[in-house]
SERO-4910 file (N, C-alpha, C, O; in steps of 0.05 Angstrom, whole numbers):
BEGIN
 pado doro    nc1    nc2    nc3   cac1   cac2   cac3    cc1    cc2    cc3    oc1    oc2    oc3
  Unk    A    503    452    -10    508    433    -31    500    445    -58    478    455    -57
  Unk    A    513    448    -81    515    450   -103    493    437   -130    497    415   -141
  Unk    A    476    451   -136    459    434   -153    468    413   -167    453    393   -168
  Unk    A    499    413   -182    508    388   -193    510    366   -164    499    344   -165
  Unk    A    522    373   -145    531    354   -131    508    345   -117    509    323   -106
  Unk    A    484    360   -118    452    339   -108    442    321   -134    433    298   -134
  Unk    A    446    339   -156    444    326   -176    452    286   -178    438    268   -186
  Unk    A    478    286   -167    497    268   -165    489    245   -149    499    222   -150
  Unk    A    467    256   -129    463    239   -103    448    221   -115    427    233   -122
  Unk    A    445    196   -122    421    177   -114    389    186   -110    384    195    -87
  Unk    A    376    184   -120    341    183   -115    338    167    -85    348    144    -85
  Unk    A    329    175    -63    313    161    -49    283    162    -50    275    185    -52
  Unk    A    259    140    -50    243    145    -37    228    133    -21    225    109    -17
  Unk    A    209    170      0    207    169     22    176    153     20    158    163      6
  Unk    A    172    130     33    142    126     35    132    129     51    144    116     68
  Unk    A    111    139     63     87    146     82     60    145     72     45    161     60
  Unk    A     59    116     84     23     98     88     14    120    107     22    125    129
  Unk    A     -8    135     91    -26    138    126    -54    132    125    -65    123    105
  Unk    A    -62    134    141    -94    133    147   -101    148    175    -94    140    197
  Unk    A   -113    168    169   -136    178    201   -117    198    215   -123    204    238
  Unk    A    -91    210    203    -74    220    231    -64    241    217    -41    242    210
  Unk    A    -86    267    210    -77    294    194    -56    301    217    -34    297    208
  Unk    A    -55    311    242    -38    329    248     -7    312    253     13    326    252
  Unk    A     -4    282    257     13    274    258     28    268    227     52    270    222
  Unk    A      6    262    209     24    260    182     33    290    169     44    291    148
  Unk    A     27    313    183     41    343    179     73    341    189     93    349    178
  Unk    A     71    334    204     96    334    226    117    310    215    141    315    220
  Unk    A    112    280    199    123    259    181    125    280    155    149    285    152
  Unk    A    117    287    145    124    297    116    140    322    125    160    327    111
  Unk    A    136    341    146    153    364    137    180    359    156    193    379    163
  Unk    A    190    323    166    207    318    168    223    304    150    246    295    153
  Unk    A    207    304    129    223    289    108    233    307     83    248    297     67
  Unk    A    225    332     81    220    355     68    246    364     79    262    374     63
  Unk    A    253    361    109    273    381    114    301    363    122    316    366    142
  Unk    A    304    345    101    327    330    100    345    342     96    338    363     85
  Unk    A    371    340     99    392    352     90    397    341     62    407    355     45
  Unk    A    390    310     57    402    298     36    371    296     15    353    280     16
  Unk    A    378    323     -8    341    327    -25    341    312    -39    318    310    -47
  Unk    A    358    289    -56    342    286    -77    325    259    -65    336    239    -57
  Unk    A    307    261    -65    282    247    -55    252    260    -64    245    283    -67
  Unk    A    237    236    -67    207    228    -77    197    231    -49    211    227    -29
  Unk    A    172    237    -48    164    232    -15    142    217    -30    136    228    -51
  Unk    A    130    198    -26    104    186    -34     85    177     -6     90    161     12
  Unk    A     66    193    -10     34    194      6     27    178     -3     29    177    -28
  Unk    A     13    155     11     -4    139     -1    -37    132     20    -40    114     36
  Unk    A    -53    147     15    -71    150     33    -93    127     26   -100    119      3
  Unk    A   -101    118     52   -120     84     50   -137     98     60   -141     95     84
  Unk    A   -154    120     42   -180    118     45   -193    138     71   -214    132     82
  Unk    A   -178    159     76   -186    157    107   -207    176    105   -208    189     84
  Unk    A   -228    183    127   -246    195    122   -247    232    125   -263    248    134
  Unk    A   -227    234    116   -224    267    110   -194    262     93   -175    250    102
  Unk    A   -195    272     74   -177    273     47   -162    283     57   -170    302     70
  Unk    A   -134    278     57   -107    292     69    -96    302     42    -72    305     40
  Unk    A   -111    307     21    -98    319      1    -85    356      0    -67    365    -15
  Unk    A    -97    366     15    -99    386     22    -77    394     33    -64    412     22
  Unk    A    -68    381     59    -46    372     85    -24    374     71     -6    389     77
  Unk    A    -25    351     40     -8    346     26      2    373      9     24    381     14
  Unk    A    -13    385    -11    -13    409    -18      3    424     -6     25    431    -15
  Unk    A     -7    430     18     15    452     33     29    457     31     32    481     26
  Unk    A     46    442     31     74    442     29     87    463      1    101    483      0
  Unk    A     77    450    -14     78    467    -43    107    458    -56    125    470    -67
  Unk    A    103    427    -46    141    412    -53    135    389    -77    119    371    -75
  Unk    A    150    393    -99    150    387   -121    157    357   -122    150    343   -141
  Unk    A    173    343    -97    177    319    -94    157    302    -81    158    280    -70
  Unk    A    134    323    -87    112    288    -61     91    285    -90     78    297   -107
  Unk    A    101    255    -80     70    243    -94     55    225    -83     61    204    -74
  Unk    A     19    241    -86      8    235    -71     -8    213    -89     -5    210   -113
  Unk    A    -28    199    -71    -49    172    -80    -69    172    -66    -60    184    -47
  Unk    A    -94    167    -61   -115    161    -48   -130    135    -56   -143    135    -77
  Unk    A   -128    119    -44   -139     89    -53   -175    100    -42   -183    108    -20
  Unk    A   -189     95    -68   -218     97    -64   -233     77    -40   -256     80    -31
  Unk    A   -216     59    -34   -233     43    -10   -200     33      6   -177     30     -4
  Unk    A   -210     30     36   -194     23     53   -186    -10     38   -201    -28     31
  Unk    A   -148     -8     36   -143    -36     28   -138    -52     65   -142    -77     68
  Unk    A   -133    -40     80   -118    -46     96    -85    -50     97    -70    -60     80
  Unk    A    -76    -35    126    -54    -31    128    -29    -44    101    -17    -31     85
  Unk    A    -30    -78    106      1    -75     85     -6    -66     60      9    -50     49
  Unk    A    -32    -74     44    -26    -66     27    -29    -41     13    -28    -39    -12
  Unk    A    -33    -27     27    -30      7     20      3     10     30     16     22     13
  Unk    A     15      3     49     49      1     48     59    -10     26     80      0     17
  Unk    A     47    -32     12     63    -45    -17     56    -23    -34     71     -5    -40
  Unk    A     34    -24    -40     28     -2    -59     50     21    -68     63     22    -89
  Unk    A     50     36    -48     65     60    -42     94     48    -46    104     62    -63
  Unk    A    108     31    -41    133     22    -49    133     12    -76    152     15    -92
  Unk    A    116      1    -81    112     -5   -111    107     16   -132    102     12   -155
  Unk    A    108     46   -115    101     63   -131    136     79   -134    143     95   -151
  Unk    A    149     71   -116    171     85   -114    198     75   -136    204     52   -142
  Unk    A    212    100   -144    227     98   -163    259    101   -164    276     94   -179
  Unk    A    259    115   -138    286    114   -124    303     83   -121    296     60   -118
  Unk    A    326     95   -124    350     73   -113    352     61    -86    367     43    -81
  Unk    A    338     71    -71    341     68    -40    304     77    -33    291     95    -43
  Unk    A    296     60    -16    272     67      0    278     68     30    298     57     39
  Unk    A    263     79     43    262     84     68    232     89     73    220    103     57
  Unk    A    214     74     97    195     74    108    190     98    133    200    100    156
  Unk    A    170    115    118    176    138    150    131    129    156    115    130    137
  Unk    A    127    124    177    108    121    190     97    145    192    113    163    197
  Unk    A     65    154    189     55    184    180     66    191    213     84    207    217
  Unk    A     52    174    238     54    188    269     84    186    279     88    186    303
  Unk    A    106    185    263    132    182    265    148    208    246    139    216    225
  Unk    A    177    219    260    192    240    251    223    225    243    230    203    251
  Unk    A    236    241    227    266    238    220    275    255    230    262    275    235
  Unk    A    301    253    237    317    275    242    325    286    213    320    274    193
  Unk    A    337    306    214    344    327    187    363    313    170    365    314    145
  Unk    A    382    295    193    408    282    176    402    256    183    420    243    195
  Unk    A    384    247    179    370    216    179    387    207    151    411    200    152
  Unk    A    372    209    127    376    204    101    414    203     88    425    189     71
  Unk    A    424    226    105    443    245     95    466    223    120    489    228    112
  Unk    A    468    204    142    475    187    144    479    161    134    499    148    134
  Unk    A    453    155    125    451    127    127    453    112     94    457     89     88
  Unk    A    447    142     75    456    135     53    485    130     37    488    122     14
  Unk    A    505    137     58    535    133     45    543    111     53    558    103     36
  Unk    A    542     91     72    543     78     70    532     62     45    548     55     27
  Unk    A    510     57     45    505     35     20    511     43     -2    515     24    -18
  Unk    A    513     69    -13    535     80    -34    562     70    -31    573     70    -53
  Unk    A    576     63    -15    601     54     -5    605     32    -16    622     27    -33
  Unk    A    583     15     -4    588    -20    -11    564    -24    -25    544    -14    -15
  Unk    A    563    -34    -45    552    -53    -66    538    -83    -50    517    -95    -55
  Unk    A    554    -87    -36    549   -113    -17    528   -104      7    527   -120     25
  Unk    A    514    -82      9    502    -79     33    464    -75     14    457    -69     -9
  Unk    A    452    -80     35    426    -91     26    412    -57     48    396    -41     38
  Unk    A    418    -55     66    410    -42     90    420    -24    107    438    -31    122
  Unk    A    412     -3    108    430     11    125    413     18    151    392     28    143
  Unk    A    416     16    186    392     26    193    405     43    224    429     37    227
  Unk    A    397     57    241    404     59    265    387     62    283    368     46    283
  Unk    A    388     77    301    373     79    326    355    102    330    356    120    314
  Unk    A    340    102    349    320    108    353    317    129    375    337    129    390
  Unk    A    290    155    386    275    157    400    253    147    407    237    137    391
  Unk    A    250    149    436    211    139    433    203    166    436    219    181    448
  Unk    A    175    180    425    168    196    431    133    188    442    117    170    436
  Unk    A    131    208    458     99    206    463     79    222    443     87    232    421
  Unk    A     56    223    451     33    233    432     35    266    429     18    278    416
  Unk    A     50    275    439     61    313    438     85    311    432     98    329    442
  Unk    A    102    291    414    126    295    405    147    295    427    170    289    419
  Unk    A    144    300    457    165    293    479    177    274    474    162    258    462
  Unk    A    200    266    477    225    246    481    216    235    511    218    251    529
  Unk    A    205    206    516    211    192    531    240    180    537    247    158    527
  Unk    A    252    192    548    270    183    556    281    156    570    303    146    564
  Unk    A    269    149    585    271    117    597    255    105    579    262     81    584
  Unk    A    239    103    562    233     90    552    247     88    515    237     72    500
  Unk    A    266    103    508    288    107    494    308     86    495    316     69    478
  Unk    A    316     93    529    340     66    536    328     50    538    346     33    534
  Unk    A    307     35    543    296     12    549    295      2    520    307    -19    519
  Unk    A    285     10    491    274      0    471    312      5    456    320     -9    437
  Unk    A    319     14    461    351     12    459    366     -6    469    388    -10    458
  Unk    A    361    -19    490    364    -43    505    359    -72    507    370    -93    512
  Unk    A    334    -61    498    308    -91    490    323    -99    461    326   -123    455
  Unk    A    329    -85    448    334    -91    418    350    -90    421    356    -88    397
  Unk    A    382    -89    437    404    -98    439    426    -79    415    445    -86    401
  Unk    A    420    -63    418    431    -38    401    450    -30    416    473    -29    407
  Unk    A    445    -23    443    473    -13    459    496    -26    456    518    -14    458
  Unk    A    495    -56    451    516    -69    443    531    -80    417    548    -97    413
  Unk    A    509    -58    398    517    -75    375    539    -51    359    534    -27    355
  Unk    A    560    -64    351    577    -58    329    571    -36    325    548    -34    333
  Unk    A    580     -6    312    575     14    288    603     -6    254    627    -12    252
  Unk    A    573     -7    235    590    -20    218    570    -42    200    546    -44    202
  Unk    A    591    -63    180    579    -73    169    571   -100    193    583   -106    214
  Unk    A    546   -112    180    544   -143    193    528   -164    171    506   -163    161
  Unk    A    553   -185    168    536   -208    158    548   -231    159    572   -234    157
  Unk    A    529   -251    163    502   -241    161    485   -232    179    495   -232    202
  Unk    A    463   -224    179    456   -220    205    431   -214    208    419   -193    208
  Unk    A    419   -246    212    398   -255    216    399   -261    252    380   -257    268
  Unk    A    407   -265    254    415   -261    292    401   -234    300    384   -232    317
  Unk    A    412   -213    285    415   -180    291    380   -175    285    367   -159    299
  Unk    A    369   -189    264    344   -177    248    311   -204    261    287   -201    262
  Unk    A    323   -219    267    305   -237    271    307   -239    289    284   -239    299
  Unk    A    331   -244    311    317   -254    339    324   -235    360    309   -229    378
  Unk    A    350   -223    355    348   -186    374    329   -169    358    324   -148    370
  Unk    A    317   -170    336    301   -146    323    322   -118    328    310    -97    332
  Unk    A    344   -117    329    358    -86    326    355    -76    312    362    -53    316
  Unk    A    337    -81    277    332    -65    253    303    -60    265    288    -77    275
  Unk    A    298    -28    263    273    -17    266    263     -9    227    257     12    216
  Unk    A    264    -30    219    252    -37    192    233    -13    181    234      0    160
  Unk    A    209    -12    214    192      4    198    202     32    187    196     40    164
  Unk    A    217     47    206    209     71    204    245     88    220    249    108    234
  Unk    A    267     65    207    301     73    212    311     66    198    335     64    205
  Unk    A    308     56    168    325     48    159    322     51    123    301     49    109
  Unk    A    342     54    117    345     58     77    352     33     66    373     24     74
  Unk    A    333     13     43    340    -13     40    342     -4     13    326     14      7
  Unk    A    360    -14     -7    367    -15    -38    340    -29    -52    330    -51    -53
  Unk    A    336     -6    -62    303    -20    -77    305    -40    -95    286    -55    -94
  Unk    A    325    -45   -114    330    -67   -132    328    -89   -122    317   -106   -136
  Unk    A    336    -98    -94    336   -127    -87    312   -133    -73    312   -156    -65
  Unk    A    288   -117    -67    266   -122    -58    249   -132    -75    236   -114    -87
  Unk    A    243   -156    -81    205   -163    -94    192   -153    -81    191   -163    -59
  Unk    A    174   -130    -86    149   -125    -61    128   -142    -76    111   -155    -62
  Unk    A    127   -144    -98     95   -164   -103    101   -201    -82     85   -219    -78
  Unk    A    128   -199    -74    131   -223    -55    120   -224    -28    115   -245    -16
  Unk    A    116   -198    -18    103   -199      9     73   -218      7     55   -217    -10
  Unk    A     77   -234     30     43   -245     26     26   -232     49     36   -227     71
  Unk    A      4   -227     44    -19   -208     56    -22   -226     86    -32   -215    106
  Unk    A    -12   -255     87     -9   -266    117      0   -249    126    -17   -239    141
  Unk    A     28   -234    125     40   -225    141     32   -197    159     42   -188    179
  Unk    A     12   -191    144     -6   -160    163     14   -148    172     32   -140    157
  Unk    A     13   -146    200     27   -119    220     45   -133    215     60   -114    209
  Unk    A     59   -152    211     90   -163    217    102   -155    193    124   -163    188
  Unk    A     91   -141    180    107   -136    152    132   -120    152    145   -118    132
  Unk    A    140   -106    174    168   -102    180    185   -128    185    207   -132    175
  Unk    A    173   -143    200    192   -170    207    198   -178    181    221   -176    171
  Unk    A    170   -191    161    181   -199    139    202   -185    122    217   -199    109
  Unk    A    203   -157    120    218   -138    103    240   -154    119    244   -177    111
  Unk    A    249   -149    132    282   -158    155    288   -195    142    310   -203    133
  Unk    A    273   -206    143    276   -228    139    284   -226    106    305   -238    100
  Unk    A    269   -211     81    277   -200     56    301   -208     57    314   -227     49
  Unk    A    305   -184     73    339   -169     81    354   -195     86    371   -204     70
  Unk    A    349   -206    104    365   -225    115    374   -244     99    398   -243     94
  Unk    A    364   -260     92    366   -284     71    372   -278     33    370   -294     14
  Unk    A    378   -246     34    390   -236      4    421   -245      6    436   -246    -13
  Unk    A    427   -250     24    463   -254     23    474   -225     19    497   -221     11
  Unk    A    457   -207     24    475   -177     19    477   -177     60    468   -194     75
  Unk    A    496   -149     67    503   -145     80    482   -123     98    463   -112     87
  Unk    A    487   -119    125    479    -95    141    489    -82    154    503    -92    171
  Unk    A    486    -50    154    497    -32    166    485    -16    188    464     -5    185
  Unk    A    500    -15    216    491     -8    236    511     25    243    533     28    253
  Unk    A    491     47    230    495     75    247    477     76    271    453     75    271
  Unk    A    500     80    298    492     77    325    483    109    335    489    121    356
  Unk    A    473    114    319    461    149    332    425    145    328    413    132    311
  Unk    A    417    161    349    388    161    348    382    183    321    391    206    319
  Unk    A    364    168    301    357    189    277    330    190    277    319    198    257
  Unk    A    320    183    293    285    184    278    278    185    314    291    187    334
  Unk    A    247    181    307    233    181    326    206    168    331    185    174    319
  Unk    A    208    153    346    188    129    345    165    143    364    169    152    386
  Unk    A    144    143    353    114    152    369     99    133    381     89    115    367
  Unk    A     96    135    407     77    114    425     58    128    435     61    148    449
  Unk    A     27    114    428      4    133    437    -17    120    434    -19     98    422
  Unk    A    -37    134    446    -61    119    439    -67    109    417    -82     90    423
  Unk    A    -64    109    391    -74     99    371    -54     78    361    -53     68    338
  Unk    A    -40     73    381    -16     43    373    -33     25    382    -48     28    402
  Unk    A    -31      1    363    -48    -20    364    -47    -34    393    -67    -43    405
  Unk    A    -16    -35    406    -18    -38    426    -33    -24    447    -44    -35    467
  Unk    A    -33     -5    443    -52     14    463    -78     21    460    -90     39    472
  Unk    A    -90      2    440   -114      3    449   -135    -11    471   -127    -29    486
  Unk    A   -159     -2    470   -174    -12    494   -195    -32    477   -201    -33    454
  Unk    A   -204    -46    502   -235    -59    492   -230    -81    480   -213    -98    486
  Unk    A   -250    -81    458   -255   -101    432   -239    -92    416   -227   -109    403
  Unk    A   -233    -68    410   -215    -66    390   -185    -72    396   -170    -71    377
  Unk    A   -173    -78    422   -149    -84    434   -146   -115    425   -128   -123    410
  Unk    A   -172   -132    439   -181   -165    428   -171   -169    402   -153   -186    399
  Unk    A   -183   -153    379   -184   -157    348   -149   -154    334   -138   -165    316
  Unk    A   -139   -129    357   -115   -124    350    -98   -149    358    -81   -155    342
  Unk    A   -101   -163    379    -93   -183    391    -87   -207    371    -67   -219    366
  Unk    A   -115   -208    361   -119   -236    351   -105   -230    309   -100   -249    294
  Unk    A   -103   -210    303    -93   -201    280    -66   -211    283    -57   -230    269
  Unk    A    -48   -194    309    -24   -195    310     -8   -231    311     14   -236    301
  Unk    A    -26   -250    325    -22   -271    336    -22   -282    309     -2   -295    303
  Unk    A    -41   -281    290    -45   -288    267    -15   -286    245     -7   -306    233
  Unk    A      0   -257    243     15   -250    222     33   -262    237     52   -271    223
  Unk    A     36   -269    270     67   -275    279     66   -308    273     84   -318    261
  Unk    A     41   -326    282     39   -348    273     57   -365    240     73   -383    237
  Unk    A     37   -342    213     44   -349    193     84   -340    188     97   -353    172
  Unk    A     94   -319    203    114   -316    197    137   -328    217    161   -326    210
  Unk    A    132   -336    233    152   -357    250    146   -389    236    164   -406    235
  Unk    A    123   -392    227    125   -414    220    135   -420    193    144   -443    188
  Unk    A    135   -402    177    152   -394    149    185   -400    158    200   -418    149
  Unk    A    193   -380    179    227   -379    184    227   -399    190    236   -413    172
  Unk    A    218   -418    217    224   -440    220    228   -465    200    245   -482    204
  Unk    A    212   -466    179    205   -484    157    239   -475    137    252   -492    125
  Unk    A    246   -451    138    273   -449    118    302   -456    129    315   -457    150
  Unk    A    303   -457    107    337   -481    114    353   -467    114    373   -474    126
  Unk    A    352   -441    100    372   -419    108    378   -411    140    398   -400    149
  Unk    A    351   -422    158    353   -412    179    351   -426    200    341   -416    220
  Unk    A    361   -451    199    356   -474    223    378   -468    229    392   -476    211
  Unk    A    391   -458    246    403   -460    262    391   -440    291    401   -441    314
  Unk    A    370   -425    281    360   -407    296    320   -421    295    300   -407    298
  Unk    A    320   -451    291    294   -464    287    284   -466    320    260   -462    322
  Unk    A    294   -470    338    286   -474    367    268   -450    372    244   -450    376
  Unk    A    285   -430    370    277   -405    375    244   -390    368    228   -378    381
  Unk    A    247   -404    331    220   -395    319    207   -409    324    183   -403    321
  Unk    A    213   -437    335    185   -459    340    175   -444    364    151   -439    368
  Unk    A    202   -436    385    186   -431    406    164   -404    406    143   -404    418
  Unk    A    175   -382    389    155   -352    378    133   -363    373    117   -358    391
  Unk    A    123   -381    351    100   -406    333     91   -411    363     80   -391    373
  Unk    A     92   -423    372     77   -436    406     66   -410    420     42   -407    426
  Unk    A     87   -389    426     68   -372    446     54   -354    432     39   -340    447
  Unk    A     51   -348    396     40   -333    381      7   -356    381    -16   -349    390
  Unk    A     14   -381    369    -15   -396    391    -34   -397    412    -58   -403    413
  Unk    A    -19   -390    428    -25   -378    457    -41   -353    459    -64   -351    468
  Unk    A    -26   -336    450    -38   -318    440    -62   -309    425    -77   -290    426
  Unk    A    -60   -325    415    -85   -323    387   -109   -338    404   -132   -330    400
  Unk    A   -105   -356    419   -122   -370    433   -125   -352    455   -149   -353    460
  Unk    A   -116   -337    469   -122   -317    484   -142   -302    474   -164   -300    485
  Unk    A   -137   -286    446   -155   -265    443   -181   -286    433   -203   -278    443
  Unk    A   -184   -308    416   -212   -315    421   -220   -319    448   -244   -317    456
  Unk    A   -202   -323    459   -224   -324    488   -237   -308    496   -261   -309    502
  Unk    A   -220   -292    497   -236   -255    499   -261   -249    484   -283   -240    490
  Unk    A   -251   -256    464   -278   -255    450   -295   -277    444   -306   -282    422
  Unk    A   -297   -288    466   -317   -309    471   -324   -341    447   -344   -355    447
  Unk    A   -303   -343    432   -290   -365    412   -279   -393    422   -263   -407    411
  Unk    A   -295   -396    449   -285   -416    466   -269   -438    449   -245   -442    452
  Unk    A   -283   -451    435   -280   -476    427   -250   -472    403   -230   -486    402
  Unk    A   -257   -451    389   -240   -448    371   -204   -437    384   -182   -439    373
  Unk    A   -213   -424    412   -197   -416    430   -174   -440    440   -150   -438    440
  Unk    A   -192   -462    448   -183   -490    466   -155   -500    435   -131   -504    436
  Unk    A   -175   -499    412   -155   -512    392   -133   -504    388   -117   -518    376
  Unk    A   -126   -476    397   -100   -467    393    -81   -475    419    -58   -484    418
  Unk    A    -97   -469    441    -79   -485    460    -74   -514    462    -53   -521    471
  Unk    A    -91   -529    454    -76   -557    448    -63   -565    427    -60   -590    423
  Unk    A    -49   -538    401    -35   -546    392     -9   -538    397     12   -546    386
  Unk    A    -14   -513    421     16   -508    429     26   -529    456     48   -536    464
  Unk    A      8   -535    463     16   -568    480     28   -589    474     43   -604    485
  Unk    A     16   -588    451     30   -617    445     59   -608    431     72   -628    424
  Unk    A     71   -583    426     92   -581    424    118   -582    439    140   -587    431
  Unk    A    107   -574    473    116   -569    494    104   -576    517     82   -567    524
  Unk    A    120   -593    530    115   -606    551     91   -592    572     72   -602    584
  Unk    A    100   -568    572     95   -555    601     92   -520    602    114   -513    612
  Unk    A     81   -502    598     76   -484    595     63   -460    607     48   -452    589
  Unk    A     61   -445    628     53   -439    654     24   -431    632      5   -445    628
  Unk    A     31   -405    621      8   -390    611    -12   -400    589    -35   -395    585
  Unk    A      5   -418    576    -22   -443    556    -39   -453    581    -62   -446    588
  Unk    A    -25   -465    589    -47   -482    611    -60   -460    631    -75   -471    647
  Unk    A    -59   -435    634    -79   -427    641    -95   -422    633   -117   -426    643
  Unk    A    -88   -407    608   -109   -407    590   -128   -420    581   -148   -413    568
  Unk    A   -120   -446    587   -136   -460    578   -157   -472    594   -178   -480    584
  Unk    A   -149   -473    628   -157   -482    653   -187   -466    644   -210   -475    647
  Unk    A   -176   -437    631   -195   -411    639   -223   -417    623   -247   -411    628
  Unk    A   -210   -433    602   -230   -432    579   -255   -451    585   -275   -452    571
  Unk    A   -250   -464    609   -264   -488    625   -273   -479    651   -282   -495    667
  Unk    A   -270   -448    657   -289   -442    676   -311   -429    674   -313   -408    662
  Unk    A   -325   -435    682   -364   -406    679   -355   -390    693   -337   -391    709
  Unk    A   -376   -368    686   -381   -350    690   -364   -333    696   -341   -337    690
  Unk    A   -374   -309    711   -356   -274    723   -337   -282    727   -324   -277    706
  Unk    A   -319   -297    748   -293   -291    749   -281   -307    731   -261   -294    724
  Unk    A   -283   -332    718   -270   -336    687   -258   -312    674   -235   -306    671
  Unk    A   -284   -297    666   -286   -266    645   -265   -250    663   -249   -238    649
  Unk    A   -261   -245    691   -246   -228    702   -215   -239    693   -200   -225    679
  Unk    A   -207   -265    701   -186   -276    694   -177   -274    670   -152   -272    669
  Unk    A   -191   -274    643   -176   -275    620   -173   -254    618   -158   -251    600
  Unk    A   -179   -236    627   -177   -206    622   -143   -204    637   -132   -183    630
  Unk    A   -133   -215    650   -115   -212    672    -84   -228    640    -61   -219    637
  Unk    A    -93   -243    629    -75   -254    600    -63   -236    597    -66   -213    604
  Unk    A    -39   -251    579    -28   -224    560    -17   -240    535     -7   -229    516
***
């Protein structure tokens, strides 16, 4: 490509939140570095972690990264707003530090929304990878499946709040280029924590712009010990009861909009078992009382519920095997 004709391209920028993961945010930046499509910002935005990745950053010796270090941990979203709020590009894209692009990630997914004016999103599909960068393979087709991607369209879709809210086929975090102009990020609310990809999709959704589905695997999704899901212990509990929390406030948000009742059954029912949930992990962590109140308010929504009412049976038994049983929840 031709200096005028990069010249020509659109600004993207690349954001990468990290915290705590030097050798995996090496491997996120010098996949974003080796785009085919350059003109892009890479913005680092480091929450504080306890060894300065400024250094990591350095390396590189690439004139497009800009880096940040927030003097105290904000926590996860808002070191993600931050970093988008720092970006200047026409297009953003979210790359996750323990997550990779392919080379022609960018160099796909940007002609489209150059194309149409009417498109808000462009996003595609995925690898899973493990903690050494391997391609799980069955677990590839499975999260390709689960999200209903094998069957969806290559092309525009709208609207497609179907596609983003209740198949989740947009991998928000860490697949997709959204037109920075139509995003408020000072609109995200700090309820939303880890769900703040859902909320972005939901953004997306309810702008009346369009979405574009490239059906090729471009990135690469990392599953490993340090996914919230995979953790152990008390810190598994805490992750539990966080997550139950951001899905709570954000199903009960979609459900409450009128743009989206026609899909209200659905989020009441998410709202009920994100209750459940949340009442699960106090249990775990021994919140009895405060535990019981979440299950009797997903009761009184629904008749009949296998896993509320156990949970709740549980919360009413003493001792050792109680503690064995909630452990057995999910």
């Amino acid at each position: 490509m031709s200096l005028h004709q990069e010249y020509q391209q659109p600004l993207v920028s690349v954001i990468i939140p990290t915290y705590n993961r030097p050798e995996y945010l090496k491997q996120a930046i010098a996949s974003a570095i080796k785009q085919t499509y350059q003109n892009i910002e890479i913005i680092v935005s480091d929450n504080c972690s306890p060894g300065n990745p400024q250094a990591i950053v350095a390396s590189f010796g690439d004139s497009r990264i800009r880096f940040w270090r927030h003097q105290q941990n904000l926590g996860m979203l808002a070191n993600q707003q931050h970093a988008f709020k720092m970006a200047q590009g026409k297009y953003v894209a979210s790359l996750h530090d323990d997550d990779m692009w392919n080379q022609d990630f960018l160099a796909k997914l940007v002609p489209p929304l150059e194309a149409n004016s009417e498109l808000i999103i462009a996003f595609c599909d995925q690898f899973i990878i493990d903690a050494n960068s391997i391609i799980n393979h069955a677990g590839t087709e499975e999260n390709t499946r689960s999200h209903k991607r094998d069957k969806l369209a290559q092309g525009i879709h709208q609207p497609f709040c179907k596609i983003g809210l209740i198949d989740k086929s947009i991998p928000t975090a860490a697949a997709c280029v959204i037109r920075n102009d139509l995003i408020d990020w000072d609109s995200i609310p700090s309820e939303v924590g880890g769900m703040w990809d859902l909320y972005l999709t939901y953004l997306c959704c309810i702008s009346g712009y369009g979405a574009y589905y490239y059906p090729e695997r471009l990135t690469r999704y990392r599953v490993h010990e340090q996914t919230d899901t995979m953790l152990s212990g008390s810190r598994n509990v805490q992750a539990k009861i966080r997550k139950a929390k951001s899905e709570m406030f954000c199903y009960k948000l979609f459900m409450e909009d009128t743009y989206l009742q026609e899909f209200r059954t659905y989020f009441q029912q998410k709202w009920l078992e994100a209750n459940t949930t949340l009442g699960i992990g106090l249990l775990r962590s021994k919140q009895i009382a405060a535990a019981r109140s979440y299950f009797w308010q997903a009761l009184k929504k629904q008749k009949f519920n296998v896993r509320t009412i156990a949970a709740l049976s549980l919360s009413f038994t003493p001792g050792v095997v109680a503690h064995k049983l909630i452990g057995t929840l999910k």
